[in-house]
Chimera marker file (.cmm) of the C-alpha trace (Angstrom):
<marker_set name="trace">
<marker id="1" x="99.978" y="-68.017" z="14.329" r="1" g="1" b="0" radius="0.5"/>
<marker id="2" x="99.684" y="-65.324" z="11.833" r="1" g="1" b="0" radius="0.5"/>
<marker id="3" x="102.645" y="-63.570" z="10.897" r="1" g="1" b="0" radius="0.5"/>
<marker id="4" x="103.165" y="-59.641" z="10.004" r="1" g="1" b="0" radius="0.5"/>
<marker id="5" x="105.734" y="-57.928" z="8.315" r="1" g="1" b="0" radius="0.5"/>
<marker id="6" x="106.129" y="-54.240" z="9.566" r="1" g="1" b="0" radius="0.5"/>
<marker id="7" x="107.429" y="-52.302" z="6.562" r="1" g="1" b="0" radius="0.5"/>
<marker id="8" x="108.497" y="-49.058" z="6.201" r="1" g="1" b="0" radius="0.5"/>
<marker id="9" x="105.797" y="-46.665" z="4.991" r="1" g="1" b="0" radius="0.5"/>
<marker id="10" x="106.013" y="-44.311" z="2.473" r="1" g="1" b="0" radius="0.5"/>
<marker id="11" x="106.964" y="-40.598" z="4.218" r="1" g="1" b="0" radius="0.5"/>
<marker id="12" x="106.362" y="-38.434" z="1.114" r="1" g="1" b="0" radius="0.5"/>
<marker id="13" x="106.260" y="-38.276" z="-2.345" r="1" g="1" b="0" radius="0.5"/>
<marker id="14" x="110.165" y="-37.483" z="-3.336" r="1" g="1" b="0" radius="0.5"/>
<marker id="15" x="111.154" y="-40.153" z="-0.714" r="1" g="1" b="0" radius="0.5"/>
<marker id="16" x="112.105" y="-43.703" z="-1.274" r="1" g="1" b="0" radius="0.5"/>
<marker id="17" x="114.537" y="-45.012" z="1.134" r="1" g="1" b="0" radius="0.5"/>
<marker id="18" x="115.346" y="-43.957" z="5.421" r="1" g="1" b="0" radius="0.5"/>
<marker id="19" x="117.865" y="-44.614" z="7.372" r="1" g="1" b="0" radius="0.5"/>
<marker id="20" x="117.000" y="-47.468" z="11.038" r="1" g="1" b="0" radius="0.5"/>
<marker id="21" x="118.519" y="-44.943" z="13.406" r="1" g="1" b="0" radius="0.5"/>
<marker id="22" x="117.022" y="-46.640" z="17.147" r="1" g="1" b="0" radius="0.5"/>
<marker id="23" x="115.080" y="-50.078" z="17.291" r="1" g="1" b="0" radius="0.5"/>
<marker id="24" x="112.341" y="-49.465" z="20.631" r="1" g="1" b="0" radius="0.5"/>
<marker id="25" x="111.735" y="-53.438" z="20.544" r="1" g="1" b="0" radius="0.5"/>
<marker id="26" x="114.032" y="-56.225" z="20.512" r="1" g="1" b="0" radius="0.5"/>
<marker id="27" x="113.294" y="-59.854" z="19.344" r="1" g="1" b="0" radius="0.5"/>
<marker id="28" x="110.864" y="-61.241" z="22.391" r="1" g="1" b="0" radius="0.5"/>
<marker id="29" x="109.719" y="-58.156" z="23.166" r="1" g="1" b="0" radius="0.5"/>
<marker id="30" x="105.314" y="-57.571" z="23.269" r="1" g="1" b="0" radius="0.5"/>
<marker id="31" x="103.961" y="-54.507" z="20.717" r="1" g="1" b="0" radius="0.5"/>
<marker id="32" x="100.488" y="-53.359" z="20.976" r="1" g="1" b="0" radius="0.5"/>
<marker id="33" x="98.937" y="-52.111" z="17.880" r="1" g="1" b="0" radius="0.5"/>
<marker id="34" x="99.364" y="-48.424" z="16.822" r="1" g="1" b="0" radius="0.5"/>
<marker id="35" x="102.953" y="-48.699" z="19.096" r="1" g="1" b="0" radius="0.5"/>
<marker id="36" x="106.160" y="-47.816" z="17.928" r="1" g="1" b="0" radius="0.5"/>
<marker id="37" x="108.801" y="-50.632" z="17.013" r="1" g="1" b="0" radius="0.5"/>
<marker id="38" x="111.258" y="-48.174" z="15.358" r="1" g="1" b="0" radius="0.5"/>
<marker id="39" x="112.878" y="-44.825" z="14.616" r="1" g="1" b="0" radius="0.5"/>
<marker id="40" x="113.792" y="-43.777" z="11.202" r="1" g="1" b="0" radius="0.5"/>
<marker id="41" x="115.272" y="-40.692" z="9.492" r="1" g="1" b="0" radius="0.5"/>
<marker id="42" x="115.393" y="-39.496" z="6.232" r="1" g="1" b="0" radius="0.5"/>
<marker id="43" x="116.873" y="-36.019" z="4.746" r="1" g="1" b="0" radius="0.5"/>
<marker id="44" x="113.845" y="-34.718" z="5.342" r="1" g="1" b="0" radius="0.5"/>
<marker id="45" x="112.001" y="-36.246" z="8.150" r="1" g="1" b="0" radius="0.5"/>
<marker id="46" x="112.757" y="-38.366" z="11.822" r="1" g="1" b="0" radius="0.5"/>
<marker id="47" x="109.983" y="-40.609" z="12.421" r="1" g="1" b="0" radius="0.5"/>
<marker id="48" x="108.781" y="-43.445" z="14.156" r="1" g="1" b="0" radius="0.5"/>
<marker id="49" x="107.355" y="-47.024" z="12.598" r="1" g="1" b="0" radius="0.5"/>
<marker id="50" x="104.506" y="-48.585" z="14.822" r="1" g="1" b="0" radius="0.5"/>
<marker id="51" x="102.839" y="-52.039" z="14.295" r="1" g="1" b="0" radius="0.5"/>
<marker id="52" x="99.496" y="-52.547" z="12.585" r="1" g="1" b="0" radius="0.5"/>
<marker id="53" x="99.350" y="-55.546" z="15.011" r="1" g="1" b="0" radius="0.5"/>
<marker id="54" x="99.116" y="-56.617" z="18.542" r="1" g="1" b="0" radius="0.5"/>
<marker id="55" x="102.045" y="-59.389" z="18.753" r="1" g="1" b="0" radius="0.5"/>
<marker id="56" x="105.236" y="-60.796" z="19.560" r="1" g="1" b="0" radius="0.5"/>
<marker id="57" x="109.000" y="-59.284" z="17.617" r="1" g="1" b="0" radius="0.5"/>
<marker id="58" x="109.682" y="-62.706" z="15.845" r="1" g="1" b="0" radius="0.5"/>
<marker id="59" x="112.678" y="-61.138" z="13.680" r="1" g="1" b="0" radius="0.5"/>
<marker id="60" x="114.258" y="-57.933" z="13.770" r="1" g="1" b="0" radius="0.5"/>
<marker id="61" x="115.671" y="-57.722" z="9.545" r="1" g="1" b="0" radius="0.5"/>
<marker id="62" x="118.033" y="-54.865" z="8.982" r="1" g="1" b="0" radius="0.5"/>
<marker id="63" x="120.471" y="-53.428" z="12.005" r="1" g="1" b="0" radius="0.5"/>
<marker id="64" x="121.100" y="-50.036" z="12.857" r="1" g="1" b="0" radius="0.5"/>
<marker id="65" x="122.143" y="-47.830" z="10.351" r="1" g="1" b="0" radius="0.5"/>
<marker id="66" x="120.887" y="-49.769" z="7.623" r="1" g="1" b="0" radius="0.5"/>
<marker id="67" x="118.948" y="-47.985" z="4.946" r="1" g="1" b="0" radius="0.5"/>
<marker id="68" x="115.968" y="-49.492" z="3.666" r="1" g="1" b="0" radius="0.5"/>
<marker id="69" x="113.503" y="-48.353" z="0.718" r="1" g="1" b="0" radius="0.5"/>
<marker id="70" x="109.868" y="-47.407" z="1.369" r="1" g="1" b="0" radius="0.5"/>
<marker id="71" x="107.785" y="-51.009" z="1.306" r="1" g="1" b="0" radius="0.5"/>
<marker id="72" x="110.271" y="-53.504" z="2.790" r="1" g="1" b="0" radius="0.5"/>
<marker id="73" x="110.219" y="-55.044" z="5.798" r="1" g="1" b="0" radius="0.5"/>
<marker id="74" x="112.176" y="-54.158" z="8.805" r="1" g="1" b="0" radius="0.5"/>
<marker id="75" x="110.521" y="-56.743" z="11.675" r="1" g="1" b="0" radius="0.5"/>
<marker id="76" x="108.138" y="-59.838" z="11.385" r="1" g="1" b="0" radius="0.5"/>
<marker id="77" x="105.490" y="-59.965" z="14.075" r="1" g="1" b="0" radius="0.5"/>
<marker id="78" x="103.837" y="-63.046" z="15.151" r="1" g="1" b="0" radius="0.5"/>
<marker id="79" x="100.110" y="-62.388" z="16.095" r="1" g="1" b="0" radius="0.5"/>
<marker id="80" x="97.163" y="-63.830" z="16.604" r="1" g="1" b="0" radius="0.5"/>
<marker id="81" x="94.939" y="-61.508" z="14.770" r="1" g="1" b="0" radius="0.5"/>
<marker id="82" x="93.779" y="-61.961" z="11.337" r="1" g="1" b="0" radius="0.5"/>
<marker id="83" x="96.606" y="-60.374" z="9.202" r="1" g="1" b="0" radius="0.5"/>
<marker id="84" x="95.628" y="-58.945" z="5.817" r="1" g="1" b="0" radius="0.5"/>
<marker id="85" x="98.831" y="-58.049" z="4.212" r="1" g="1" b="0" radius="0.5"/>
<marker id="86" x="99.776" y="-59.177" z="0.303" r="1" g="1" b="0" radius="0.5"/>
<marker id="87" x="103.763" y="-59.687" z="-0.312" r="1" g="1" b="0" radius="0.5"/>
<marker id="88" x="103.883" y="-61.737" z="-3.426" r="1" g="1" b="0" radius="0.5"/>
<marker id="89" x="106.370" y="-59.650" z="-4.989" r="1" g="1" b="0" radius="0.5"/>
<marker id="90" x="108.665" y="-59.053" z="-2.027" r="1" g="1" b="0" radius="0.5"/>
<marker id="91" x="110.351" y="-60.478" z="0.923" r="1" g="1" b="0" radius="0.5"/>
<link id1="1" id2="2" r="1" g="1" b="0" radius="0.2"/>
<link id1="2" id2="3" r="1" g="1" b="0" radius="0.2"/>
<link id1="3" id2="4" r="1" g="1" b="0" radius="0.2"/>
<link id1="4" id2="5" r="1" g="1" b="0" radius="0.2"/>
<link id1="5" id2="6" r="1" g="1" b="0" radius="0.2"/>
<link id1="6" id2="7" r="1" g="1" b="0" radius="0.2"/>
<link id1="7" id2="8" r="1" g="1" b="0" radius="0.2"/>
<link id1="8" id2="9" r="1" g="1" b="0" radius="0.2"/>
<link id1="9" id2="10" r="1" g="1" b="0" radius="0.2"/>
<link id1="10" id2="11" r="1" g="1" b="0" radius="0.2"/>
<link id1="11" id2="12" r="1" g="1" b="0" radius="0.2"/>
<link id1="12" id2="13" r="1" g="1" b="0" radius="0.2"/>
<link id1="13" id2="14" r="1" g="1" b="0" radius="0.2"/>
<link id1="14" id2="15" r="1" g="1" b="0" radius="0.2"/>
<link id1="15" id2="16" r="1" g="1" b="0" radius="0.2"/>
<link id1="16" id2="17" r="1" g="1" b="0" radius="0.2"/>
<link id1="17" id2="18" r="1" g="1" b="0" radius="0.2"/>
<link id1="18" id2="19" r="1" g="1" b="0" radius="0.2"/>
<link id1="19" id2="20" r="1" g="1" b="0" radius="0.2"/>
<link id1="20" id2="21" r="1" g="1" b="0" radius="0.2"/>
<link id1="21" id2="22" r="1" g="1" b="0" radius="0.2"/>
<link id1="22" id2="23" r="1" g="1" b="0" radius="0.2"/>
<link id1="23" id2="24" r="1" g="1" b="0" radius="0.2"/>
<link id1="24" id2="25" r="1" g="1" b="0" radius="0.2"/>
<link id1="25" id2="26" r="1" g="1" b="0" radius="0.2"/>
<link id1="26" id2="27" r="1" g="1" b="0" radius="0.2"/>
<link id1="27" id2="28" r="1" g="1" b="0" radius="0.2"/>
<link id1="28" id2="29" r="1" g="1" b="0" radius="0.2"/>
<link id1="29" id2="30" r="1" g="1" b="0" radius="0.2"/>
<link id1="30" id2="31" r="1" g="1" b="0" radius="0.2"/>
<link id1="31" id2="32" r="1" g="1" b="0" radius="0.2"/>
<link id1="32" id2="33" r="1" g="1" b="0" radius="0.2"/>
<link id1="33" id2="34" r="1" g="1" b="0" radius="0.2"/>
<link id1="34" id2="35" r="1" g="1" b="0" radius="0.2"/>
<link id1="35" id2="36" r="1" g="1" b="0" radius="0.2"/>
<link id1="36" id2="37" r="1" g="1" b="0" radius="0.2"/>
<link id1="37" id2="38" r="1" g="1" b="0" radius="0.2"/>
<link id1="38" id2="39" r="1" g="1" b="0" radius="0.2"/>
<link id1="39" id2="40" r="1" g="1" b="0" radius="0.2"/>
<link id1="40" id2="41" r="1" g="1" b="0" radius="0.2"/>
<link id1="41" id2="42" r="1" g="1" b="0" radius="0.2"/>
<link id1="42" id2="43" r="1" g="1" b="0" radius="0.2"/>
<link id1="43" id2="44" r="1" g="1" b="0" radius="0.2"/>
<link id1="44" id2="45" r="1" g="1" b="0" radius="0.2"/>
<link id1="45" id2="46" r="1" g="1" b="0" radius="0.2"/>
<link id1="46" id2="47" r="1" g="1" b="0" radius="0.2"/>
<link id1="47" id2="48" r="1" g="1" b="0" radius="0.2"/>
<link id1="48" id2="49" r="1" g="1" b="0" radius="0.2"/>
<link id1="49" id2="50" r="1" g="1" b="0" radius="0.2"/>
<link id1="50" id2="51" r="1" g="1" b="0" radius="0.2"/>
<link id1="51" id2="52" r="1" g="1" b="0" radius="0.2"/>
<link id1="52" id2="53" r="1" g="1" b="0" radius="0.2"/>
<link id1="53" id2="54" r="1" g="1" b="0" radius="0.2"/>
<link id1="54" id2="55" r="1" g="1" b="0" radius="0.2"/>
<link id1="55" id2="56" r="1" g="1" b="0" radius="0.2"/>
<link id1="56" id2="57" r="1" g="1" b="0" radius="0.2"/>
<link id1="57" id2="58" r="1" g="1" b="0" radius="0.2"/>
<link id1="58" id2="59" r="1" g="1" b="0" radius="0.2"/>
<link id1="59" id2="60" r="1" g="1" b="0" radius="0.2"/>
<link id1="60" id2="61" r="1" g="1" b="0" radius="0.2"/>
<link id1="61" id2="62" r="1" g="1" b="0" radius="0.2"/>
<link id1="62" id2="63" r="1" g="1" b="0" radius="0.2"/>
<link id1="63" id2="64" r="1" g="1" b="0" radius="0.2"/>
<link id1="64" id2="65" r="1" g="1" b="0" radius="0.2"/>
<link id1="65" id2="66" r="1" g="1" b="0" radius="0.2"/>
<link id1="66" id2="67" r="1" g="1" b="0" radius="0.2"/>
<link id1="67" id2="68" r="1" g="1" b="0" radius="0.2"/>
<link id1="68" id2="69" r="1" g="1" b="0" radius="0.2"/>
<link id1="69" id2="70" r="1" g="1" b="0" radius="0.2"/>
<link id1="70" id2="71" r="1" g="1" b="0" radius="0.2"/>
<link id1="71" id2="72" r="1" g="1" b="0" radius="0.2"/>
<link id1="72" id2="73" r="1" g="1" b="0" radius="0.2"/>
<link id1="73" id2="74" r="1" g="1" b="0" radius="0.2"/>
<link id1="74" id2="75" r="1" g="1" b="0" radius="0.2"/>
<link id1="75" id2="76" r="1" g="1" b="0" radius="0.2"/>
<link id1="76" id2="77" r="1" g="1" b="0" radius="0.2"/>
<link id1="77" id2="78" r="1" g="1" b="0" radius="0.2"/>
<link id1="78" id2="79" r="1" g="1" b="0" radius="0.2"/>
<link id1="79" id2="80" r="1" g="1" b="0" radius="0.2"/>
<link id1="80" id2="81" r="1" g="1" b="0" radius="0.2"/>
<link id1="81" id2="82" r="1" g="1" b="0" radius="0.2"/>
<link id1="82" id2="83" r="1" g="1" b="0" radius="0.2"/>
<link id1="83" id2="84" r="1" g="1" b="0" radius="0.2"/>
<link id1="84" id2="85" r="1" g="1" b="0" radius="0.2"/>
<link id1="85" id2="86" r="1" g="1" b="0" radius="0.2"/>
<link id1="86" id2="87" r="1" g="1" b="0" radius="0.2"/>
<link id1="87" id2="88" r="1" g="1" b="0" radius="0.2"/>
<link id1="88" id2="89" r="1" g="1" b="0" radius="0.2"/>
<link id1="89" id2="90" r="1" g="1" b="0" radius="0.2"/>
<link id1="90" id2="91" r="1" g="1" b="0" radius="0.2"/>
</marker_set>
């Protein structure tokens, strides 16, 4: 099965990194595409991460708390949808 790594997006111009403040999915769990896996704030903005993807939460990669820069992934969803995403310079 195809796998998908939800990242964090990029909120703005000035900012890089946000802070994971409430996972809405735990490892098992069934996202729909366009629904959210994940609330993050920054010093300027709260906002929620949905899924590109219709799929299963495989991996959940950074706890609560952690802060993560802008193009890294926080989840890996398994799918079975044709998954057009290019990581060769990250993890």
């Amino acid at each position: 099965m195809p796998i998908y790594k939800l990242v964090l997006p990029s909120m703005g111009e000035s900012i890089s990194e946000a802070t994971i403040t409430q996972w809405l999915k735990k490892v098992g769990d069934t996202v729909n595409a366009d629904e959210a896996v994940v609330e993050v704030a920054t010093d300027k903005v709260d906002s929620e991460v949905a899924s590109e993807y219709t799929g299963t939460i495989k991996e959940i990669l950074h706890p609560i708390n952690a802060v993560v820069s802008v193009d890294v992934p926080l989840a890996i969803i398994e799918t079975e949808e044709a998954v057009t995403q290019d990581f060769t310079s990250q993890s």
